[in-house]
Kinemage of the C-alpha trace (Angstrom):
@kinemage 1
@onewidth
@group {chain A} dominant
@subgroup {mainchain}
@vectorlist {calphas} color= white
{ca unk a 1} P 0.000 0.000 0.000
{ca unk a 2} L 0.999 3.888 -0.559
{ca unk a 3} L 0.531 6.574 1.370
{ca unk a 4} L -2.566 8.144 0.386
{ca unk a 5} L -0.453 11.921 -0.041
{ca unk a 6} L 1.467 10.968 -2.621
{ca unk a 7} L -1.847 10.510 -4.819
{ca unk a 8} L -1.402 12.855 -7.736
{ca unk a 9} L 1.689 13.092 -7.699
{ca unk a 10} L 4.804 11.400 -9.639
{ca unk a 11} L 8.877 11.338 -8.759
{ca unk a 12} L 11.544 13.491 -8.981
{ca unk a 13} L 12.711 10.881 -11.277
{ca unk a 14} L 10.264 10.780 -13.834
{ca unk a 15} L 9.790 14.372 -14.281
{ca unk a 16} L 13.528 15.337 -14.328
{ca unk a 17} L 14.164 12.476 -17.171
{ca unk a 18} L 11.113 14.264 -19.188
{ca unk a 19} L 11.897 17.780 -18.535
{ca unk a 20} L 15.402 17.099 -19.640
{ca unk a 21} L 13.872 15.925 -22.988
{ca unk a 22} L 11.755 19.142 -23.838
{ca unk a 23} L 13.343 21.808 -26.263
{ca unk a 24} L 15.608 24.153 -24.830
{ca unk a 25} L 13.318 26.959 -25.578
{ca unk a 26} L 10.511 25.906 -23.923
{ca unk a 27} L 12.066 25.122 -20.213
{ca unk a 28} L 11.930 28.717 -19.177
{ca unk a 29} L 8.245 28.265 -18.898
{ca unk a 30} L 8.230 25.184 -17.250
{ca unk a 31} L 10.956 26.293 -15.075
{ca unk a 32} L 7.658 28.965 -14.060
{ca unk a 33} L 5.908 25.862 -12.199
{ca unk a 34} L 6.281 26.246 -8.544
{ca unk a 35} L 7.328 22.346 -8.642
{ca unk a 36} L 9.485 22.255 -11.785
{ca unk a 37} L 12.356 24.404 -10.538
{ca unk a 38} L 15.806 22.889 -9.996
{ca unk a 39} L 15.907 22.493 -6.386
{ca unk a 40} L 12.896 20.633 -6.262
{ca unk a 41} L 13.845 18.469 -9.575
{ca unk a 42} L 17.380 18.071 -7.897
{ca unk a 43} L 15.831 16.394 -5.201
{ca unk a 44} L 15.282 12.752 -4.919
{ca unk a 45} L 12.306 12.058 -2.447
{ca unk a 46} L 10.100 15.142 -3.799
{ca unk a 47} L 7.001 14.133 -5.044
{ca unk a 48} L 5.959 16.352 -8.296
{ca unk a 49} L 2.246 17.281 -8.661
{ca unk a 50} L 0.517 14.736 -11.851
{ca unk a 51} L -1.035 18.478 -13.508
{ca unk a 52} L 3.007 19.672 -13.862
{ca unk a 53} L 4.077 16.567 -15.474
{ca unk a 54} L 0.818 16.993 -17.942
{ca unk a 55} L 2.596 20.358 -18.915
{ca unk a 56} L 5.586 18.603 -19.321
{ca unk a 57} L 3.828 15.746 -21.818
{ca unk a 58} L 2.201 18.910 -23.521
{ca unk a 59} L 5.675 20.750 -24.613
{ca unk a 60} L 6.723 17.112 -25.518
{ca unk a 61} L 3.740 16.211 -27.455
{ca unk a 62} L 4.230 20.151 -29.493
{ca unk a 63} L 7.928 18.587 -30.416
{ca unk a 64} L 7.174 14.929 -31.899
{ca unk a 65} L 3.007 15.246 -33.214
{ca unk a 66} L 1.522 11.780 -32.752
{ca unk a 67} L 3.599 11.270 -29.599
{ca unk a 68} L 6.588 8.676 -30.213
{ca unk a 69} L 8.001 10.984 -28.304
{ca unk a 70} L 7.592 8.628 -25.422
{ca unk a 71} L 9.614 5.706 -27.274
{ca unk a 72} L 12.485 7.615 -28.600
{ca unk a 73} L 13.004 9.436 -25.173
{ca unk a 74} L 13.024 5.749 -23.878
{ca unk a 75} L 15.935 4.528 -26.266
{ca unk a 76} L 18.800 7.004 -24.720
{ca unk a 77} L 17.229 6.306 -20.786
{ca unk a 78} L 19.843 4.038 -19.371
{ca unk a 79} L 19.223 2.243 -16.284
{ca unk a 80} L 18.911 4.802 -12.979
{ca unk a 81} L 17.154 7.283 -15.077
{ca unk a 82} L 14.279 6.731 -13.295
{ca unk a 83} L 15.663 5.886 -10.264
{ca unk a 84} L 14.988 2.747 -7.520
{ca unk a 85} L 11.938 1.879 -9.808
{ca unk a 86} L 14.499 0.959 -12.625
{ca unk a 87} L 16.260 -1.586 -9.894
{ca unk a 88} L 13.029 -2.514 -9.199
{ca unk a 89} L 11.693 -3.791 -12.759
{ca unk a 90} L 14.961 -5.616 -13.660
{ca unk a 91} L 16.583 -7.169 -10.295
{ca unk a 92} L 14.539 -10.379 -9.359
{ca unk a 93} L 15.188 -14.071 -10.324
{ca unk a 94} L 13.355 -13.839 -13.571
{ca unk a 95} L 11.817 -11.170 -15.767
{ca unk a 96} L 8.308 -12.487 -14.432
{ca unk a 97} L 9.542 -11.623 -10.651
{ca unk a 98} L 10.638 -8.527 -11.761
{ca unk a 99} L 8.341 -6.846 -13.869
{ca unk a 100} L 5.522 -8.351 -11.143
{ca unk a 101} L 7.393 -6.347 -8.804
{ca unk a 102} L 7.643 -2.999 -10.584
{ca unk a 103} L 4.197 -2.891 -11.295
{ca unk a 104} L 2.976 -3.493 -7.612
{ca unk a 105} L 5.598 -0.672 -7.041
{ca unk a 106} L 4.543 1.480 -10.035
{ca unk a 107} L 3.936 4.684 -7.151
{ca unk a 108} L 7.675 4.803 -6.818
{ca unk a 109} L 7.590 6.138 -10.234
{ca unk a 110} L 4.190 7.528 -10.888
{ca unk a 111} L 0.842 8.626 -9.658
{ca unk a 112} L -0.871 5.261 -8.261
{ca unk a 113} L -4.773 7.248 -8.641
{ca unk a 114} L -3.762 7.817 -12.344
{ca unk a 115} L -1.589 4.848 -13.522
{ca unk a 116} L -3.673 1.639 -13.328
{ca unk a 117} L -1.394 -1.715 -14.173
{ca unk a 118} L -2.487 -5.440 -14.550
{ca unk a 119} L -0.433 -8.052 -15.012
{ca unk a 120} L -1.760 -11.387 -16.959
{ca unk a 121} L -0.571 -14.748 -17.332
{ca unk a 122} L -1.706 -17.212 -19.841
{ca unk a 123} L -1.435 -18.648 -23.334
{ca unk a 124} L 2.093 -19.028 -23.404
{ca unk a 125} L 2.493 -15.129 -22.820
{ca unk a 126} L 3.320 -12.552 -19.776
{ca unk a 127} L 0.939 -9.689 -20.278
{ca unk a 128} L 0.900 -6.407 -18.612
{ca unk a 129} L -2.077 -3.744 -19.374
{ca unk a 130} L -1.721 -0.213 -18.861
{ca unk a 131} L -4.435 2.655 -18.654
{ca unk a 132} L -3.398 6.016 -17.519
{ca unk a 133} L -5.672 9.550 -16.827
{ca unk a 134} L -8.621 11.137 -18.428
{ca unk a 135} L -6.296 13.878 -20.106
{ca unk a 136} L -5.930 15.207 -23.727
{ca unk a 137} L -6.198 12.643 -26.197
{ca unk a 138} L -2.735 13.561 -27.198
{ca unk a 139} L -1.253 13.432 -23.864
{ca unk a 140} L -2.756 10.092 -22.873
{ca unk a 141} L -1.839 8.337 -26.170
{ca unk a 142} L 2.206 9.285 -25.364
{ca unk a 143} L 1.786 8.365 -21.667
{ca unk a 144} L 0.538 5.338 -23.113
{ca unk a 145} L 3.323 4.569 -25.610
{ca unk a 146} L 6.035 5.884 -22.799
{ca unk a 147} L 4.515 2.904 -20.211
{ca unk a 148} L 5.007 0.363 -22.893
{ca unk a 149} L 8.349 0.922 -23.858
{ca unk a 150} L 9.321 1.340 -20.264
{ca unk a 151} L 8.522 -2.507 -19.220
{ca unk a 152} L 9.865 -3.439 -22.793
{ca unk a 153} L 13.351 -1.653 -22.234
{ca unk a 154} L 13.954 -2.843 -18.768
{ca unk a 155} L 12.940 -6.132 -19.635
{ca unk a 156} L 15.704 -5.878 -22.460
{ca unk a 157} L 18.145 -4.276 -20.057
{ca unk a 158} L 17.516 -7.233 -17.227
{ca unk a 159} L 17.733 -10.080 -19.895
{ca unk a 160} L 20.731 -8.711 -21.453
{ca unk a 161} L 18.802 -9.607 -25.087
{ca unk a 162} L 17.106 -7.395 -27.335
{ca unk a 163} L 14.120 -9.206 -27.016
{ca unk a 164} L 11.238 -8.130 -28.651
{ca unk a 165} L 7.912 -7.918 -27.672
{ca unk a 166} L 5.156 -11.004 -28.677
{ca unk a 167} L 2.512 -8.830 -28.907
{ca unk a 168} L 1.567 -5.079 -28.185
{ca unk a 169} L -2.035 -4.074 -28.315
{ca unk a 170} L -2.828 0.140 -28.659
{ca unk a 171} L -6.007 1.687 -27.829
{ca unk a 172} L -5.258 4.506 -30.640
{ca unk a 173} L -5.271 4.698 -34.106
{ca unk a 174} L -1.649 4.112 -35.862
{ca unk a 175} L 0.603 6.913 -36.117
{ca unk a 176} L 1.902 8.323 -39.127
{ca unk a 177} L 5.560 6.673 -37.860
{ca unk a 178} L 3.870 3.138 -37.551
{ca unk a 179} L 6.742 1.300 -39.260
{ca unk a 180} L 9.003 3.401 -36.768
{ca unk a 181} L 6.970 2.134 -33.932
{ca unk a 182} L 7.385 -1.632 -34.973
{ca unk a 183} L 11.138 -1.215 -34.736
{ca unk a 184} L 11.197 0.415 -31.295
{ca unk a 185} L 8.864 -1.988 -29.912
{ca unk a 186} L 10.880 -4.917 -32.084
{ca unk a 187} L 7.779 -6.476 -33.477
{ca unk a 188} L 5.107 -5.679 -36.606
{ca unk a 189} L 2.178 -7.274 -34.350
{ca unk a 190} L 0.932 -4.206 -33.190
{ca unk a 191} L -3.056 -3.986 -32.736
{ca unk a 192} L -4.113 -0.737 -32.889
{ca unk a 193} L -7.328 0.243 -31.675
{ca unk a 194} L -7.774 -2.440 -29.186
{ca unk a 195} L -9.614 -2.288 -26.095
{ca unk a 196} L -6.949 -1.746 -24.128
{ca unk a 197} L -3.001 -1.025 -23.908
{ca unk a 198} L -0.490 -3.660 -23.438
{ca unk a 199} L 2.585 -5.438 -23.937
{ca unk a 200} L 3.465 -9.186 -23.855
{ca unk a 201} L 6.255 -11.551 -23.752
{ca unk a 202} L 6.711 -14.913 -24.036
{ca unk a 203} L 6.771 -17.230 -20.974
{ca unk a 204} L 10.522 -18.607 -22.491
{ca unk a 205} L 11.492 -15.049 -22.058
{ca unk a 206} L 9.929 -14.362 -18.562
{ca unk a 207} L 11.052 -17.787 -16.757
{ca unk a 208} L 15.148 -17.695 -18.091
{ca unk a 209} L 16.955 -16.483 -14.851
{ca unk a 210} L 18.095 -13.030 -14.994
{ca unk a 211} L 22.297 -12.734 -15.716
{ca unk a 212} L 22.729 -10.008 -13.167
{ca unk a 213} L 20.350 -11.541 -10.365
{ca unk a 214} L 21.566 -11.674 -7.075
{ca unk a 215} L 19.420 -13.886 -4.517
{ca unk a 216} L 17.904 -11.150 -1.677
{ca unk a 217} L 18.592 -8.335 -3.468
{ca unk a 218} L 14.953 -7.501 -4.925
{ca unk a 219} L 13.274 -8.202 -1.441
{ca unk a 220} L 15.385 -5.028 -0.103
{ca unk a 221} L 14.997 -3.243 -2.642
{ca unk a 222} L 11.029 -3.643 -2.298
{ca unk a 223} L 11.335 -3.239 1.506
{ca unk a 224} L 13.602 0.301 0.603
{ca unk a 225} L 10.706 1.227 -1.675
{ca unk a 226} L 8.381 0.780 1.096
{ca unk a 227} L 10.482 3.537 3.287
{ca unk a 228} L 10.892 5.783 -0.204
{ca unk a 229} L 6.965 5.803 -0.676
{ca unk a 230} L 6.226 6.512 3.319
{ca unk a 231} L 9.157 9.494 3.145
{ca unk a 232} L 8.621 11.015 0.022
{ca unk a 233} L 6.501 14.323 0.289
{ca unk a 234} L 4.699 16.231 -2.097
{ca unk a 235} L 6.299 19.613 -2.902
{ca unk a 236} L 3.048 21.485 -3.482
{ca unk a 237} L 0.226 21.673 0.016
{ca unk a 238} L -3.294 19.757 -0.545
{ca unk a 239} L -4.619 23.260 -2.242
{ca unk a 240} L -1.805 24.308 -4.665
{ca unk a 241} L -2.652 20.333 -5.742
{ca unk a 242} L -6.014 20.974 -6.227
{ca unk a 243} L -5.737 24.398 -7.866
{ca unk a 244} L -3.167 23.052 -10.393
{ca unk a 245} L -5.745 20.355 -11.159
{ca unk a 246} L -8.393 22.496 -11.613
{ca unk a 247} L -6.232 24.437 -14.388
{ca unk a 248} L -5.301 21.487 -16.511
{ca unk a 249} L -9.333 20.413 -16.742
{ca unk a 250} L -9.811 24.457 -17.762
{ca unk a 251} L -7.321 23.654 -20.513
{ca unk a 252} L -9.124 20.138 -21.502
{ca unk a 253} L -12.506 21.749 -21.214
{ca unk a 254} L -13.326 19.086 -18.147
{ca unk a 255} L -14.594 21.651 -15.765
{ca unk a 256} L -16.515 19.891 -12.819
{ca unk a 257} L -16.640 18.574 -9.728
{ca unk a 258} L -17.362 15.203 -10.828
{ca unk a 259} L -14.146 15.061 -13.109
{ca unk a 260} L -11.761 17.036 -10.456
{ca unk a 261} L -12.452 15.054 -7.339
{ca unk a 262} L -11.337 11.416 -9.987
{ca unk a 263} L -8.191 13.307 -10.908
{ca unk a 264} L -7.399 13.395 -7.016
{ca unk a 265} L -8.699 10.206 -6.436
{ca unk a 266} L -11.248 11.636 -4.207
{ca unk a 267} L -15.062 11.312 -3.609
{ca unk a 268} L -16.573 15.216 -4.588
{ca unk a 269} L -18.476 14.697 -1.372
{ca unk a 270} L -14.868 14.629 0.217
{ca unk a 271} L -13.156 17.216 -2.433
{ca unk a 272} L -16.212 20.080 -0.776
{ca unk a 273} L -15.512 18.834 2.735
{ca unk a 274} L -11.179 19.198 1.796
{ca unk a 275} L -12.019 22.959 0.893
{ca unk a 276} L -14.117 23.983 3.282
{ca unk a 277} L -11.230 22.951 5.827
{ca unk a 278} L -9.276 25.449 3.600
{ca unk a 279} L -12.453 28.299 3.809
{ca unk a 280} L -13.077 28.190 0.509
{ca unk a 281} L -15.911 26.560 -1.470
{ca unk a 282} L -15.533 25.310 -5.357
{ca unk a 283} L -17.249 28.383 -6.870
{ca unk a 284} L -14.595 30.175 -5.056
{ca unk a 285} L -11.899 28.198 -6.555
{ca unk a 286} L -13.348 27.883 -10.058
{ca unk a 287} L -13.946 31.455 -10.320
{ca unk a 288} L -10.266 32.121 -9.029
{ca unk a 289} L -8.781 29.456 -11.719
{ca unk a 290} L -11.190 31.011 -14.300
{ca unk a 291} L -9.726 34.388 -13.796
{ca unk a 292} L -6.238 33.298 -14.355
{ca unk a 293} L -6.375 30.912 -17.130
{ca unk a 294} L -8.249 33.629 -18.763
{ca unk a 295} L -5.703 36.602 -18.171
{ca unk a 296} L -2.840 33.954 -19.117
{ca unk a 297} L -4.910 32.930 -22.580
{ca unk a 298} L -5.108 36.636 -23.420
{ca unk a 299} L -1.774 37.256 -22.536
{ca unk a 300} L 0.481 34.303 -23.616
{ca unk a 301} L -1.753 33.190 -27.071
{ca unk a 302} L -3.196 34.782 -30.244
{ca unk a 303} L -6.617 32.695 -29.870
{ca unk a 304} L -9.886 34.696 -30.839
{ca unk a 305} L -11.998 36.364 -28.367
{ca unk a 306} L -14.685 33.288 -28.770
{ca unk a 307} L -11.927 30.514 -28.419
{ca unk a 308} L -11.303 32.048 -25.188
{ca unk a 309} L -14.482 32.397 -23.878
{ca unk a 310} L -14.937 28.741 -25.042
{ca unk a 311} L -11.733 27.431 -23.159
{ca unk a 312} L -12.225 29.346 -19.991
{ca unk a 313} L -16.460 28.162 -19.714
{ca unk a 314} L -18.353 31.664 -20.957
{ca unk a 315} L -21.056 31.784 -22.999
{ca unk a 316} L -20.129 34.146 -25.464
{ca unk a 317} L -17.758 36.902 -26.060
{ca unk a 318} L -19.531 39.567 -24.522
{ca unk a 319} L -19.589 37.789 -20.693
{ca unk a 320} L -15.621 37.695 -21.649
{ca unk a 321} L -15.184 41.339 -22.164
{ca unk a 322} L -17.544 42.349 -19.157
{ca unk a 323} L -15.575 39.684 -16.527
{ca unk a 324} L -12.425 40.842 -18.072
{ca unk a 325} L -12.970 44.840 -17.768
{ca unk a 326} L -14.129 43.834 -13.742
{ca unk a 327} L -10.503 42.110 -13.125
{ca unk a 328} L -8.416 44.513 -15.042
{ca unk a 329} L -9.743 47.576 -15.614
{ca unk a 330} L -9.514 46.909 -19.523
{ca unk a 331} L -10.925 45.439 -22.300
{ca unk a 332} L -9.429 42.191 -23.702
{ca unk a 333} L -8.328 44.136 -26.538
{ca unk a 334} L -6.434 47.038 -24.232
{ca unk a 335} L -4.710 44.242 -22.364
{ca unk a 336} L -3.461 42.516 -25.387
{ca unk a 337} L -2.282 45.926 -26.518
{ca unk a 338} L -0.517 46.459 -22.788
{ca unk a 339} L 1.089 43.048 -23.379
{ca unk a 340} L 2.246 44.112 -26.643
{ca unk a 341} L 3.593 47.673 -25.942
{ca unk a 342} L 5.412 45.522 -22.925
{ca unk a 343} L 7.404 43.324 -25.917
{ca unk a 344} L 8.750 45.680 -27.634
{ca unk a 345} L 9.433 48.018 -25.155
């Protein structure tokens, strides 16, 4: 079991290795993120809030469109990259033990309320299944791809083979790379469009003991991750979670109660009863994150007066300009104009 804090949330780990991966020019504004900045990355038992990382995956998914960006980042992660979760996945007797392992373990590495993992054994094959968060269609089909090739590179790195996977089933539709995708994941049986995501190898691959296996060694390391899990602390507080949730469904157009309690892996009942402990209600909050994500849109993007007032919940462009005059003192179009005068000058 984890400690129910570290729920939406992911490692240092994880988020360093993807940061590190996004173009130069675009880890300024990451860098913005109150749990994105250096010391915090630098630091191995922080715990990194799930909606940063989604930033992260979006600046990735802007640099390789149909996201095998997940895959490629995957071929130059040597072992450690992600940490004792990499020890974890490749240090048992067999493959079987291991991989078995890392997914009971997956919340060393990422959020256990977002990434759910089954493992399945039959048929002459090792299967494990892998759903992730109700995010951006983009977003979820790299996460998706990245948890793949994960158990498919550590199983190659524990084996010492390039063994290829027997079969890989995709929920999505095939990318435009798909022949670039069959030689990542080593195999053309890929079934796109399946009813669920998943990679499988053969029993002959998951039984053969493990070169570098030492007996012991992957009950401490399980018993370590046990002490990493109950030490580790989120960087953000309980509301800077929740308000940084409440963002990313503004940007996927997910706005309600219903949808943010899941993302926190909390009842709503108990997501009204967490912020009235804070003194603050969720028209309170929504109106706060509203005001924001709209000042930021008009600030940061070129989008049309109605795209905004789409993306931020409005019902038309004239409830825009008349919220947007009451927080600024200015029309949208002044404030663009401010922002612009601000450039050049």
């Amino acid at each position: 079991m984890h400690p129910p804090a570290i729920n939406g949330t992911v490692s240092a780990h994880l988020t360093r290795s993807l940061v590190a991966a996004v173009a130069d020019s675009r880890t300024g504004g990451l860098a913005r993120l109150p749990d994105l900045g250096a010391e915090v990355l630098g630091n191995d038992m922080a715990r990194v809030s799930t909606s940063s990382l989604l930033t992260v995956w979006e600046n990735l998914v802007l640099a390789e469109p149909r996201t095998l960006i997940g895959p490629l980042i995957l071929e130059g992660a040597p072992i450690g990259a992600f940490g004792l979760w990499d020890y974890l996945a490749t240090s048992g007797p067999t493959l079987r033990e291991s991989l078995a392992q890392a997914v009971n373990l997956i919340a060393v590495i990422g959020d256990p309320a977002a990434e759910k993992l089954v493992v399945e054994e039959g048929r002459g094959r090792f299967t494990v299944r892998h759903a992730t968060g109700s995010w951006g269609p983009d977003v979820v089909e790299a996460v998706d791809l990245f948890a793949l090739s994960l158990f498919l590179t550590r199983a190659r790195w524990a084996t010492g083979r390039d063994i290829a996977a027997s079969r890989v089933t995709v929920t999505h539709r095939p990318p435009r790379r798909s022949r670039e995708l069959a030689r990542l994941f080593g195999t053309d049986r890929i079934h796109f469009g399946a009813p669920y995501n998943s990679i499988s190898f053969t029993e002959d691959d998951v039984r053969v003991p493990l070169p570098r296996a030492q007996p012991g060694v992957e009950r401490i390391l399980a018993q370590h991750a046990e002490l990493v899990l109950a030490a580790s602390r989120p960087v953000l507080g309980w509301l800077d979670r929740f308000r940084a949730v409440l963002t990313e469904a503004f940007r996927d157009g997910t706005v309600n109660l219903e949808n943010v309690a899941c993302r926190l892996a909390v009842s709503p009942r108990t997501l009204q009863r967490r912020l009235a402990e804070h003194d603050t209600t969720w028209r309170e909050q929504t109106e706060s994150v509203r005001h924001e994500h709209t000042l930021d849109l008009l600030r940061s993007t070129d989008l049309p007066l109605r795209a905004v007032a789409g993306r931020v919940g409005y019902s038309d462009v004239r409830v825009l300009r008349r919220a947007v005059l009451r927080w600024s003192g200015k029309t949208p179009g002044e404030l663009r104009k401010a922002v612009a005068v601000d450039r050049v000058g």
